[in-house]
C-alpha positions in Angstrom: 157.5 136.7 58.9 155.0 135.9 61.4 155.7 132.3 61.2 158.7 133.4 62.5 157.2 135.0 65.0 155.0 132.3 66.4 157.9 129.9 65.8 159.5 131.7 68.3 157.1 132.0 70.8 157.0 127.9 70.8 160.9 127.6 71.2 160.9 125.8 68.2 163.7 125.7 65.0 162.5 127.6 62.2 163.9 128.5 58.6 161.9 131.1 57.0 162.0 133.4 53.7 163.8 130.3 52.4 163.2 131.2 48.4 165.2 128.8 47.1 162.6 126.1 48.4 159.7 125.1 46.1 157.0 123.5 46.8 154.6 121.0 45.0 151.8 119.6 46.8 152.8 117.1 49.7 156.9 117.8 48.7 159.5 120.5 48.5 162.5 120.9 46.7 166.1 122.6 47.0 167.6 122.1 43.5 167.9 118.3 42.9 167.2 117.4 46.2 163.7 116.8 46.8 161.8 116.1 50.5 158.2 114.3 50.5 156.1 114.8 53.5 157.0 112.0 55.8 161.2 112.6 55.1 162.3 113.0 58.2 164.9 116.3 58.0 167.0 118.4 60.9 166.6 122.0 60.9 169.2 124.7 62.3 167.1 127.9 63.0 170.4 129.8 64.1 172.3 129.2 60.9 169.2 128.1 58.5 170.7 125.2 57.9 167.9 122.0 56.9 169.6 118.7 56.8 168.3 115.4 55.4 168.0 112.9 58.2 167.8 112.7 62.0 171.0 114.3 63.3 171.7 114.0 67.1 170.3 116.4 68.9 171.9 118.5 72.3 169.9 120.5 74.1 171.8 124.2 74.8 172.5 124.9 78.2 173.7 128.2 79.4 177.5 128.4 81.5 177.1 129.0 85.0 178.2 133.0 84.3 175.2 133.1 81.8 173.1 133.1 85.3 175.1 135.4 87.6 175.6 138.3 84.8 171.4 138.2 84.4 171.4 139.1 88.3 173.5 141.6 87.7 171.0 143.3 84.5 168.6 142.6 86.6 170.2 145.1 89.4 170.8 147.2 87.2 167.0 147.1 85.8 165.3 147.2 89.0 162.4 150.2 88.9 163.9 151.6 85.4 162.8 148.9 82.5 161.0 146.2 83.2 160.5 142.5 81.0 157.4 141.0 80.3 156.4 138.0 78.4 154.2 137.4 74.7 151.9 134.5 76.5 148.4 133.1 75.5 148.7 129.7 77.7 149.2 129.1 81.5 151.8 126.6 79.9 153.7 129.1 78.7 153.1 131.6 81.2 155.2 129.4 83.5 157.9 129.3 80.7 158.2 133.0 80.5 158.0 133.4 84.4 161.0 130.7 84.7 162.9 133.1 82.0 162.4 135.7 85.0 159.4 137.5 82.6 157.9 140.3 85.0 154.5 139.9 83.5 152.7 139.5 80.8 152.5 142.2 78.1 150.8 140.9 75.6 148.0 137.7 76.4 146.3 137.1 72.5 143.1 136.2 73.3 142.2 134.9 69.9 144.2 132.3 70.6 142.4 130.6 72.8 139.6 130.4 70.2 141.7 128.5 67.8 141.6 125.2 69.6 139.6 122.1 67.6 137.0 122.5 70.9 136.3 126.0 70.4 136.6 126.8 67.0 133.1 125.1 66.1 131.6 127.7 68.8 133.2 130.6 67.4 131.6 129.6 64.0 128.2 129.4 65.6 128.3 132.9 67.1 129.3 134.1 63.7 126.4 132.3 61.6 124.0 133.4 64.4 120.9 134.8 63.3 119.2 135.3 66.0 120.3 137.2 69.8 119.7 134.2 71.3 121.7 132.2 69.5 124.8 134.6 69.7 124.4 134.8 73.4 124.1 130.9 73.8 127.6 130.4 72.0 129.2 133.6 73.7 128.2 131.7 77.2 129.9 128.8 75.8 132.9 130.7 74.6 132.6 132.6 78.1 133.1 129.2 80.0 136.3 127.9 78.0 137.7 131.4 78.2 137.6 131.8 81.9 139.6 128.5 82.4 142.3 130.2 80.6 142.8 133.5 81.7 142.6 131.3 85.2 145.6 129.2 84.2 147.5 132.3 83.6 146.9 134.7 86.3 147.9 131.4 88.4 151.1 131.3 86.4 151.9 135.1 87.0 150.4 135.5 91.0 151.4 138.9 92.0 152.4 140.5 88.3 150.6 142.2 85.7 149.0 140.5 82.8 148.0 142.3 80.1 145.2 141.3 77.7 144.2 142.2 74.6 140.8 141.7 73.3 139.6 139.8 70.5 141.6 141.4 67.6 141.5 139.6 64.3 138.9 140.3 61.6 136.1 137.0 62.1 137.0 135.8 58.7 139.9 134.0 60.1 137.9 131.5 62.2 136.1 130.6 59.2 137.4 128.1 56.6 138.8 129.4 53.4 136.2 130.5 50.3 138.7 128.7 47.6 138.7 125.8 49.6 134.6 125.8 50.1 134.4 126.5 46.6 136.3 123.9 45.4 134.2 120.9 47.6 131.1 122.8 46.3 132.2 122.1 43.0 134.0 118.7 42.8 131.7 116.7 45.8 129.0 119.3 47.5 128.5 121.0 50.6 126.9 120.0 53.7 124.3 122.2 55.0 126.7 123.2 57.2 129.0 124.2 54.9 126.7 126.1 52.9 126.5 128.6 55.5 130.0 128.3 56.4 130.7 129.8 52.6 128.1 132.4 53.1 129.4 133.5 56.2 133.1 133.6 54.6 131.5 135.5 51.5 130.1 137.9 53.6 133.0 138.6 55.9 135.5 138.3 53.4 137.3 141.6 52.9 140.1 143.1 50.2 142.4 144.1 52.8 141.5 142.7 56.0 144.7 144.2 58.1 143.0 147.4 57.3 139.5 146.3 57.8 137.0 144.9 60.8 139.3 144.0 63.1 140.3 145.4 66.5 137.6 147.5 68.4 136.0 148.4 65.2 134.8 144.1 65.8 134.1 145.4 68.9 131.8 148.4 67.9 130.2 145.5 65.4 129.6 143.0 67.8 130.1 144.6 71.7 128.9 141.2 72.6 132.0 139.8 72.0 134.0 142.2 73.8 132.0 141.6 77.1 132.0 138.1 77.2 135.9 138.1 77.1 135.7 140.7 79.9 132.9 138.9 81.8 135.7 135.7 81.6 138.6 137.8 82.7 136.8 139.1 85.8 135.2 136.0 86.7 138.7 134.3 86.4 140.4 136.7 88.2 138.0 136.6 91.2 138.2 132.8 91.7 142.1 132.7 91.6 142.0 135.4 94.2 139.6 132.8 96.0 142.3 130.8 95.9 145.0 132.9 97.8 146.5 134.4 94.0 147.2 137.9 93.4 145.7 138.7 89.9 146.6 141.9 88.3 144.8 142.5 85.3 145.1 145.2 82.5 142.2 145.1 79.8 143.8 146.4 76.3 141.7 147.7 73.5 143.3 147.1 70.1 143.7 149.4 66.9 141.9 152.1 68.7 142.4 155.5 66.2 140.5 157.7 67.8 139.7 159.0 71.4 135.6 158.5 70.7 136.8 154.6 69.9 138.4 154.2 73.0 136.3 156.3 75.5 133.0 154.0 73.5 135.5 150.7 74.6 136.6 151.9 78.0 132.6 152.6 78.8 132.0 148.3 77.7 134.5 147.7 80.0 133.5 149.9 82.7 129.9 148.4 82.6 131.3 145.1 82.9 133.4 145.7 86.6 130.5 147.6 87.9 128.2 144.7 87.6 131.0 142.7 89.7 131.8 145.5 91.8 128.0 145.0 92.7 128.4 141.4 93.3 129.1 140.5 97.0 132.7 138.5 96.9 133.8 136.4 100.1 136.6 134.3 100.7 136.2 130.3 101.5 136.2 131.4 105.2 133.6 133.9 104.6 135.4 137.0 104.8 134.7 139.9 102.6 137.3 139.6 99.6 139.2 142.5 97.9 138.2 143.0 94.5 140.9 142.1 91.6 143.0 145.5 90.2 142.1 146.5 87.1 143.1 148.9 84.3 142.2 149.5 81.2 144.8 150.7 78.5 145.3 150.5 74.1 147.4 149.8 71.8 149.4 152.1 69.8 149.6 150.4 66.5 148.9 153.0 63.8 150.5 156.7 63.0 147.5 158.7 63.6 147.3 156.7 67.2 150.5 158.1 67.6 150.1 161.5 66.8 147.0 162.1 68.6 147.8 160.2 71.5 147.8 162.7 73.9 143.7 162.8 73.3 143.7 159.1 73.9 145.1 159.5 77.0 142.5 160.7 78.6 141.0 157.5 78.5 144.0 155.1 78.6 145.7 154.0 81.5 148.4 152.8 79.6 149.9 152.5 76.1 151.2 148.9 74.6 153.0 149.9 71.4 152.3 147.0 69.0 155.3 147.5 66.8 154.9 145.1 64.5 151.4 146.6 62.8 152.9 150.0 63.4 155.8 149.0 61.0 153.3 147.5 58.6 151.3 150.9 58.7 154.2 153.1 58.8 156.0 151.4 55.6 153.1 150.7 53.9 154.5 147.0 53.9 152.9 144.1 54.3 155.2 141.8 56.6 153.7 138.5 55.3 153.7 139.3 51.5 157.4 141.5 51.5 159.9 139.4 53.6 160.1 136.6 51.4 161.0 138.5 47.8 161.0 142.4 48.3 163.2 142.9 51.3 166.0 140.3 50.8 166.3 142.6 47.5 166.1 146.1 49.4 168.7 144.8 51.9 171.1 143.6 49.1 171.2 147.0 47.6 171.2 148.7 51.0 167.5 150.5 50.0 167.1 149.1 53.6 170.0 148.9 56.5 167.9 146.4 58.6 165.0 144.2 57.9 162.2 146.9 59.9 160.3 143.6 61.4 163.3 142.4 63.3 165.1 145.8 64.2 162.7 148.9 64.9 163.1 151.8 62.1 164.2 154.7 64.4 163.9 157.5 62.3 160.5 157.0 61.6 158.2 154.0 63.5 160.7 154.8 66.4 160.3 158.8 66.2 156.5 157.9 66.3 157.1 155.9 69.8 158.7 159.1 70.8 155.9 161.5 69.6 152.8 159.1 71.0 155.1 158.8 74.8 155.6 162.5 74.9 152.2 163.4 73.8 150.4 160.5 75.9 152.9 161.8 79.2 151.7 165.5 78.2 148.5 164.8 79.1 148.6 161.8 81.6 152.2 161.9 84.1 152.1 158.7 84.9 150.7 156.6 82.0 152.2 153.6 81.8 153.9 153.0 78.7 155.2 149.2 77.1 156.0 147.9 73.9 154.6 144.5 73.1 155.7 143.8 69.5 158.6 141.2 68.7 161.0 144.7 68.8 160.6 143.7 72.3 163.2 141.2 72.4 165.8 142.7 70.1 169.0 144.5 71.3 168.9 147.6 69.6 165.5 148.4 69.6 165.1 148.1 73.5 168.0 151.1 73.9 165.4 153.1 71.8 162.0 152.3 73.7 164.2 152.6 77.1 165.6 156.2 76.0 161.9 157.1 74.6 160.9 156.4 78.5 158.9 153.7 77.8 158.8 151.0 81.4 159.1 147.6 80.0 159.5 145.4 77.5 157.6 142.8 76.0 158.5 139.3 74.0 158.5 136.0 73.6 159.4 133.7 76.2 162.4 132.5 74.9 163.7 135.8 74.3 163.2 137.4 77.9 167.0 136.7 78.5 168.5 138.6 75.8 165.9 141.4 77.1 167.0 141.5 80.4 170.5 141.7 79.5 169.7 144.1 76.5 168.0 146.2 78.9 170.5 146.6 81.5 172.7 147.8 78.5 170.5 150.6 77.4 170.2 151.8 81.0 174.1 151.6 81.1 174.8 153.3 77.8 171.6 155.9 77.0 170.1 158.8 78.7 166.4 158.0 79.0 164.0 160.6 77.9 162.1 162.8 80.4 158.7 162.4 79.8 157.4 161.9 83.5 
């Protein structure tokens, strides 16, 4: 589930798709045990385990060989199939980069708009109703934003960081309709909230995976995408200030078709000319180099895939978001089928392995294939990555290397068992000539 996912990324102990747990308000219960918020419990996340009480807790530390067996994968690695990190913090940028991350692969800018300080600026971007109003919150937005991506290319000096623009539909920074409704009925709305409900009316859709998300936001509202980029290049010219090396890579998300990204590449593009026009000198007054740049998409859905050779002509590189591509592939929906449907498929063997956690390579896998071939066809050296959770498991990283994808992508906590899956692959599978 994506709980799981974002569990993950925190290093914390999780126990999902726990169906024997029911829930009632502010308590759960496993048959006749029952746990009221406040209980104090112990979770396992390795063996699923939840135990009542405060156990004592050691921290797991790796044996000496853990460290010298990593140098040796990473040998072994070196120029063939590199590891980058799932990051949206500086914080955990330095995590990853302690884990021996080689970048970041996947930086979710939505993220940063989540925060109790930001979220009431999002909101007033979304209810504006005039230009001037949207543009006053995207400079605010703009300011917060800049401090970020600051903290990270700090973190990773001298790698690449990817990031992905704004990619959720704008429905999720608004609070839910039941829950509006609900006040509206038992004690009022604010004015406030008023508009709040109309705004979640209005962007409220039936399937909203499927809907205004991605660069389609982007085509609503290219506002939105130039701020983040304004912030990223602003960001990456002061920490270069500052003696860092930033090495950005701008990703478009849930592009489809070539227009949608040649239409996102030109926002982009208009954005570094306006700095590349900007005189830029250092503290001592010497003319500074400008920040590297390059501009790339996701490959999250089939028809990306198959027609990815005509997106390549405006891509610099591919980021294979495996976890939407599953979604679209199956027709699943991860959040609504791991918790009933697929602990039933996997019993009666309708499914070998859960397709979130281990890529399907006969068919979402065969579409990495197609989209790397057909991408490589057209652009030699495109750079190609994977940045979905697939990233950090065994099996699926001997698929992406033999598909002749460069790196890997994951969450911090799982860049060891990349680095050492990696080396495996190398060891064990031919990789696939598509340079």
């Amino acid at each position: 589930s994506h709980a799981a996912v974002v569990a993950r990324g925190w290093g914390t102990p999780a126990v999902v798709g726990a169906d024997a747990v029911k829930i009632d308000g502010k308590q759960f219960s496993v048959g006749d045990t029952v746990v009221r918020e406040g209980d104090t419990i112990s979770l396992d996340g390795a063996t699923g385990e939840i135990m009542l009480g405060a156990l004592t807790l050691a921290g797991s530390k790796p044996p000496a060989e853990f460290h010298t067996i990593l140098k040796w994968a990473d040998e072994i690695r070196k120029g063939k199939l590199s590891v980058r990190a799932n990051a949206d913090t500086g914080d955990d940028s330095k995590v990853a980069r302690d884990f021996g991350a080689e970048g970041i692969g996947l930086c979710r800018t939505e993220h940063m708009f989540l925060a109790p300080d930001r979220l009431p600026v999002v909101r007033r971007m979304i209810l504006a109703s005039t230009a001037a109003e949207e543009t006053a919150a995207l400079e605010e937005l703009r300011a917060v934003q800049k401090e970020d991506f600051a903290a990270i290319l700090r973190a990773m000096t001298g790698l690449p960081v990817t990031v992905r623009l704004l990619d959720p539909p704008l429905h999720e920074f608004l609070p839910r309709v039941d829950e509006l409704e609900i006040k509206a009925a038992t004690g009022g709305l604010t004015a406030e909230e008023k508009q709040l409900l109309k705004a979640a009316h209005a962007w409220a859709e039936v399937n909203p995976m499927l809907g205004t998300r991605g660069v389609r936001l982007g085509v609503i509202k290219p506002g939105l995408y130039a701020m983040q980029v304004q912030a990223l290049m602003e960001a990456a010219d002061q920490v270069a200030g500052e003696g860092y090396q930033p090495v950005v890579e701008v990703m478009i998300p849930l592009t489809v078709t070539d227009d949608e990204l040649a239409l996102a590449r030109s926002w982009v593009e208009g954005v570094l000319r306006d700095f590349a026009a900007r005189p830029r000198t250092t503290p001592s007054g010497k003319k500074a180099k400008r920040p590297q740049v390059t501009i790339g998409t996701m490959i999250e859905t089939p028809r990306a895939a198959i027609r990815a050779d005509e997106l390549a002509v405006h891509a610099d590189f591919f980021s294979f978001g495996t976890n939407d591509l599953t979604q679209m592939t199956f027709g699943f929906s991860r959040d609504d089928v791991e918790s009933r449907m697929m602990p039933a498929y996997l019993e009666a063997g309708l499914l070998k392995r859960n397709p979130f956690e281990t890529i399907d390579q006969t068919g979402v896998g065969e579409l990495v294939e197609i989209a790397a071939k057909r991408g490589r066809k057209t652009k030699r050296k495109l750079k190609l990555g994977v940045c979905g959770e697939h990233g950090g498991d065994p099996e699926s990283i001997g698929l992406f290397y033999r598909a002749g994808l460069d790196y890997v992508s994951c969450s911090p906590y799982r860049i060891p068992i990349a680095r050492l899956a990696a080396a495996q692959a190398i060891i064990g599978g031919a990789k696939s000539d598509t340079k």
